[in-house]
Every structure is written in C-alpha cells, then in structure tokens.
N, C-alpha and C positions, 0 to 999 in steps of 0.2 A: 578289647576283652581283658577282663584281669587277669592276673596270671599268680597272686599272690593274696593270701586270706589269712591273715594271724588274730587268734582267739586271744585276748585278755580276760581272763573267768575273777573280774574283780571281785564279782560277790558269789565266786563258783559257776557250776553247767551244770543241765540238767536237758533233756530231751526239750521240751514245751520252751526253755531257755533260746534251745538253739534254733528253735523254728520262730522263734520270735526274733530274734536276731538275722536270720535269712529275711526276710520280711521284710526288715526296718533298712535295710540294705539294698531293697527295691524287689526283691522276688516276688513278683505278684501271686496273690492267693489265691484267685483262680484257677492260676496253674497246677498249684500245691493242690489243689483240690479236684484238678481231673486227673493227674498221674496218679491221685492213691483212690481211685475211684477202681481201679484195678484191682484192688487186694479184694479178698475175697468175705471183707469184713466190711458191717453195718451199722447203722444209728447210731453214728458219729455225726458231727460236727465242727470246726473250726469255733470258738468263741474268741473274737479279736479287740481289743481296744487299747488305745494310748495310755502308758501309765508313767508313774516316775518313783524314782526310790531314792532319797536324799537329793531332791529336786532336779535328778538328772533323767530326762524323760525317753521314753524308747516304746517297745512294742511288746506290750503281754499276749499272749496267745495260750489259750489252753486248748483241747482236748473234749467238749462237753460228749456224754453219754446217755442216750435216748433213756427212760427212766424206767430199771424193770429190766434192764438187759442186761443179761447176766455178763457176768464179768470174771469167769472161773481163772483158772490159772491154765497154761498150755504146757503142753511137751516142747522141748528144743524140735526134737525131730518133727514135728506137726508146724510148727511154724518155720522149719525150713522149708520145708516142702513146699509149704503158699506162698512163700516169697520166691523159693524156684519155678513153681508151677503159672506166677503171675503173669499176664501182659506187659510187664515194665522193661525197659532196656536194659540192655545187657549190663554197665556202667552202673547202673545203679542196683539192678538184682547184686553185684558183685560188692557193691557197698555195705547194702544193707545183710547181707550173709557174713561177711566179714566182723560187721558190730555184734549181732545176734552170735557169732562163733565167739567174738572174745570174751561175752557173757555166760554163754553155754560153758566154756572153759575153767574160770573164775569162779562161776558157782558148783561146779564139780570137784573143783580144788578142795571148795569150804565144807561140802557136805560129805567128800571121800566117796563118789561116784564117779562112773565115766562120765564125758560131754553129751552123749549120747543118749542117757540114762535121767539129766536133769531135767525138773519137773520149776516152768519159770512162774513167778505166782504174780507178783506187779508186775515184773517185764513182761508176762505173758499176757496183762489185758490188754482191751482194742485200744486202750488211750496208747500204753507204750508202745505197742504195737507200730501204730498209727507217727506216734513219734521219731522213730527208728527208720522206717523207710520213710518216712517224711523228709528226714535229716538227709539221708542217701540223696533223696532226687533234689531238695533242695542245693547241694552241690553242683549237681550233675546242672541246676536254672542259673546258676551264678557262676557260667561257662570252667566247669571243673579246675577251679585253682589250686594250687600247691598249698595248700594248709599249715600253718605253724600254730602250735600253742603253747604259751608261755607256764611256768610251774601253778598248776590249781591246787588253790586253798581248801581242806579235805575238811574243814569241822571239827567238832568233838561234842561228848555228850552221851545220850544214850535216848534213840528213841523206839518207835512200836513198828512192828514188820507181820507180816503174815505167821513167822515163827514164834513169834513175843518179843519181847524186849529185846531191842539190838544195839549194839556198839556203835557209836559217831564217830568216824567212818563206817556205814556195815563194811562186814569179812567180806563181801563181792568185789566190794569198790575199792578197797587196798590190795586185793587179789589182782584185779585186771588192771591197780596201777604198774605192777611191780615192773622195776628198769625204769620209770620214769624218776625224772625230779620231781617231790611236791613238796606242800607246805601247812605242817600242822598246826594251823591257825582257824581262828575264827570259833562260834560258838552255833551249834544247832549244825542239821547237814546241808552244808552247801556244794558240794558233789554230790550227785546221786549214783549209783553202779552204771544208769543208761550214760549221764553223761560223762562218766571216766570211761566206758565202751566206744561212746564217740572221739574221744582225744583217742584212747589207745588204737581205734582202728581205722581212724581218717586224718588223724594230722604226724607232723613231727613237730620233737619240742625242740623247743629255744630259749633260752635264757634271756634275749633282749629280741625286742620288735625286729624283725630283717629290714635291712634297708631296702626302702620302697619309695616311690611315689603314689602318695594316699592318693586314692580317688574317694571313697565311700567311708563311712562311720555308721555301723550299726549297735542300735543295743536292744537286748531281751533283755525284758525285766521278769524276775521269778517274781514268786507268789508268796516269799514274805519279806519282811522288812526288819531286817538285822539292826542293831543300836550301831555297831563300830563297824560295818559297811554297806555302800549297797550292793543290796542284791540283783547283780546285774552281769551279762554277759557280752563284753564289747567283742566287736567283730571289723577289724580296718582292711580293708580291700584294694588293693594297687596295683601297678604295674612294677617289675625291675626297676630297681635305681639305673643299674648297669646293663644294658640290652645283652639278653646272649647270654650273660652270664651268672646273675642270679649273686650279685655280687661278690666278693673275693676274702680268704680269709686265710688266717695263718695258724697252720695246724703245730702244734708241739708236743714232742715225751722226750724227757729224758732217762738217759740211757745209762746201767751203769755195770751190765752184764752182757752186753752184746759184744760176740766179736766182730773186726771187721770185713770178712767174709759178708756176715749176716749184714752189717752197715752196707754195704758197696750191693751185693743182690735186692737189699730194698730200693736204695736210692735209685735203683734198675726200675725196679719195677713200676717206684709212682709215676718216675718219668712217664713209663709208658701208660699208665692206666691214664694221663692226662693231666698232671701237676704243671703247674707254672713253671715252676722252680722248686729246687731241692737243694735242702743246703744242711752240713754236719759238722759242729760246731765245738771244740772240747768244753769239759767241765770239771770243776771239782766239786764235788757232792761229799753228802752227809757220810762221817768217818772218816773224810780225806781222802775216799774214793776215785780215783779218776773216771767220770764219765762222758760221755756224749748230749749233744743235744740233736734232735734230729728233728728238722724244720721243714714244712714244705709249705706252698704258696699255691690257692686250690681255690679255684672255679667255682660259686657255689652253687653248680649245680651238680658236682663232683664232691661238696665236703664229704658227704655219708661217707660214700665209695671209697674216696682214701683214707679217711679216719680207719676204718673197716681193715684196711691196707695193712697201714701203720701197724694196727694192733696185731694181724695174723703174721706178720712178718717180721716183727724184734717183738721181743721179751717183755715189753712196755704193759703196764696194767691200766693204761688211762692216756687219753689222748686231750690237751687242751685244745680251743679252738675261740677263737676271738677277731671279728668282720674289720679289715681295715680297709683306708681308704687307697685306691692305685687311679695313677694318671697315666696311662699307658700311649704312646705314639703310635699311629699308626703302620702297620706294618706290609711290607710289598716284597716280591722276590724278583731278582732280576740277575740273570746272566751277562759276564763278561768273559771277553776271549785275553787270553792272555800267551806269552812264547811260550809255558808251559800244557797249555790246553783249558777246556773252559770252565768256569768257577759262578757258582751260584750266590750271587750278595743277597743277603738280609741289610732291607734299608728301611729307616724307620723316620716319619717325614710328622709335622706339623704343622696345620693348615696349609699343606699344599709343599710345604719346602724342608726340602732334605735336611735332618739334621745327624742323623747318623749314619753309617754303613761300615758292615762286616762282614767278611768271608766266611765262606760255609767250611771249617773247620774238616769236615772229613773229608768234602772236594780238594782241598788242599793237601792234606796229610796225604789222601791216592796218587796225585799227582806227584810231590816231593818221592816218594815209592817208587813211582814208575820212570822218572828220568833221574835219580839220584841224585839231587837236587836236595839244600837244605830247606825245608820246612817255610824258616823264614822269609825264605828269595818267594816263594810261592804266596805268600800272605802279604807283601810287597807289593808282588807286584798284579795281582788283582786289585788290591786297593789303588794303585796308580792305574790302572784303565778304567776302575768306576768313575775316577775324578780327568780322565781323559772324555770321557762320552760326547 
C-alpha cells in the first residue's frame, strides 16, 4: 500500500484536476462513482478522456450536468448537513467537511460574515459539489496516504465570478491559502478556491518531493492550455525511502535571546517528545551578538511535532528544516554483569557483526553512587565483560 502522495500543481489545482489525477494513478471510476452515488445529489455524470497539455498526457475528467438542472448556489450549512447526513464513511465524511469548512471560512473572511452565514455560489453547485467529496473518497481508494504539496502557482489577472469581475487569485483562494508557501506566477487562474481548499485541508507542504520510493505517476490535466505551462496536476505515489521512519531531517533556529535555562528545558523536552539527537552549538550573529544554534535530528514522521516544539519553547520565529541522508547500525540491548552489579549495553552491529558497544550511562553513574566507586571503573569495567562474552 502507498503510504506517501505528493502533489506537484505544475500547471495549478483545481477540483476536476484532482479527480483526474486520482484516476490516472489507478482509482478506478467505478468506484468514484458508487461511493458519490451516496450524496443526495443528481444528473451528474463522470465525462472522462485522455488529454495532453505540452504533449504530456494524463487524465481529464470533468463534471458533466444533465441539461436544465439547476445549478443555484447553496448555504455552507445545507451542504454540511448532506455531506453529514450521507451514507459515506466516516474518513471521508471527515475529509470532505474539512475542505467544505476551509472554504466556508475563507469566504466569510472575504465577505465579513460568519462561516455559518456563507451563501457558496460555484462551490455550491452539484459539479463542485461532486468534486469535493469526490477528492475525499478518492484519498480514502488510494489507501489513505500522507499527502505533501509542493508551493502552487496562484495566477494573476482578473476574471468573471458570480459577484462580477474578480482578482486572479480570487479573495477566497489567497484567504484559505494563508500560512502556506505560494507562488505568484503564471497568467489566468490556475488555482481555483476548491483546489487551495484541497491542499489547505488534505495535504502538508514541502518545499521538495519527500524522499520516496516512486511507485505510481499521475497527471490531471485542466481545461485550458497555458502558453508558459502546462496545465496539469502531477500526483507521485510511493512508499518510505526509510521504513518506519518517514525519513529523517535536521531541524534548526538560531538563538540569540534565549537563556540557558530555557536552552537545557528544551533540549529536555525534544529528547522526549522523540528527537534522534539534540545538539546546542554557539554563534556569533548579526551585531556581534553572541547566540546559539539549536539543532535537532527528527524522524520524519516527528518533523511537524518538533518543529512545533522548537518554536513553543525558545524565543525562535522560524524553524529551518532540510531531509538528510543517515546510515544508521543496527541497534540491540544487552545486559552484562559486572563486580559492580548489572549494566545494560547499547550495541550497534552491521550485517550481523558488532561493531560498536556502550554502556548505559545512567546504569553506571547509579551503580558508581551506590558503592562509591569512581564512575570510570564502572564504564570499564562493563565494557570488559561485553568483550568477555
């Protein structure tokens, strides 16, 4: 099963993008088409065919609508309701409530109403509709992977909306990007509000592809054809590089008002929240400042969590964070008995054969304590019974 999904929005996102891209990545459409057979909405259709855009070919997929059916605008609160009220699974009711809230949000920001109170006009036809819990359950057929999306290209320009002429980006779509990284490139809207609601409420971003073992390459192709890109939405699907771990990366802020009180309680605390290592580095900084650097070595399926850390717990405004590569030894515990009492080694082997071993630091400092004993005879002389065995 994959366990990893990162969005490239070369030529942007858009709802009908993203269900073209699930697709093209093997989601069968039958499927797609009896899970939304659920919602409580009609004379829809799937319209599907192979397209390409700068001769890179992929999966367009629209939305067609029975002809004559109306297509009014909905309340937020009307269409929460039928997407709680539906037969769908739990997992994905929870997805698609989620996209529908960061929209409901966003457009209440723009219009100075509550969320509660927004009245959605495109996102509330059966197309987007349709699109949105589409996107949800399409996740849920592509065995629910860990999502990443790289910074999307937001457009510029000015086009026609339900309200009249709007901004390229519209106000919704720079609304529910906000906190993210993007990128004011490109010409005409290649984000739409549905597909910044899909990054903002199903993925995290990233700066570079995570290291992966590709399995899969999808692309959705939208429905126009940009001169300086295509329009198209890749989607790479894999496994961990690093089983277990989600690969590994090295967190940094420097420091230049922290005491070290506050230094020594954090380095406490990433320990325990689950860091590899921690390490606190001097510096001199801007003004001749003397500061800190405070480093840690983080599990990536811990980066969020300690980033998060970092930040609640020194004075830092920003955390950097960049994937490196570790060759780690295997590692095993094993007790030895020593004239002091017994000592727990950390030994760390490759293919099969020991190449390191070291005493468990606080089994020895209790033991040096309890028969007054220097320290060092105790870390001695466990390592000469490991190599006694």
């Amino acid at each position: 099963m994959a366990e990893l999904l990162c969005l490239d929005p070369i030529g942007g996102i858009a709802g009908n993008m993203f269900l073209g891209m699930a697709v093209d990545l093997g989601v069968p459409l039958a499927d797609l088409e009896k899970g939304l057979a659920a919602l409580p909405v009609k004379g829809w259709r799937f319209q599907v065919e192979r397209a390409a855009r700068h001769s890179i070919s992929g999966t367009w997929l629209d939305v067609e609508i029975d002809q004559g059916l109306a297509q009014g605008h909905r309340a937020y609160k009307a269409i929460r309701e039928m997407v709680a009220g539906a037969p769908l699974g739990a997992s994905v009711k929870a997805r698609a409530l989620g996209i529908f809230e960061k929209l409901a949000a966003a457009e209440g920001q723009v219009h100075g109403v509550p969320a509660d109170e927004v009245e959605f006009h495109e996102v509330g036809a059966v197309d987007s509709i349709v699109d949105v819990v589409g996107a949800a359950l399409a996740v849920e057929l592509l065995g629910s992977p860990e999502i990443f999306c790289l910074p999307v290209p937001m457009g510029s320009g000015v086009g026609r909306a339900a309200h009249g002429a709007m901004p390229i980006p519209p106000p919704a779509t720079v609304a529910v990007l906000a906190g993210r990284t993007v990128r004011f490139v490109g010409k005409g809207e290649l984000t739409t509000p549905t597909g910044a609601a899909l990054v903002a409420a199903l993925t995290r971003e990233a700066s570079v592809v995570p290291e992966m073992i590709l399995e899969r390459v999808g692309y959705g192709v939208g429905t126009r054809d940009f001169p300086d890109r295509p329009n198209l939405l890749r989607g790479m699907l894999g496994r961990r590089a690093h089983a277990g771990d989600g690969g590994t990366y090295v967190l940094e802020a420097n420091l230049d008002d922290a005491s070290p009180q506050v230094l020594a309680f954090a380095l406490d605390a990433l320990l325990a929240a689950g860091a590899l290592d921690v390490w606190i580095s001097p510096l001199t900084m801007k003004k001749g400042r003397p500061g800190h650097l405070l480093g840690v070595l983080a599990p990536g399926d811990k980066r969020a969590a300690l980033s998060e850390l970092m930040l609640r717990e020194t004075p830092t405004l920003g955390v950097r964070a960049h994937p490196v590569e570790r060759m780690a030894l295997e590692r095993r515990f094993q007790t030895v008995e020593t004239a002091y009492g017994k000592v727990q080694m950390k030994i760390g082997s490759l293919s099969g054969k020991d190449l390191n071993a070291s005493p468990e630091f606080e089994d020895c400092a209790r033991l040096a304590r309890e028969k007054g004993v220097p320290l060092k005879d105790v870390l001695a002389a466990a390592i000469a019974a490991f190599h006694r065995r």
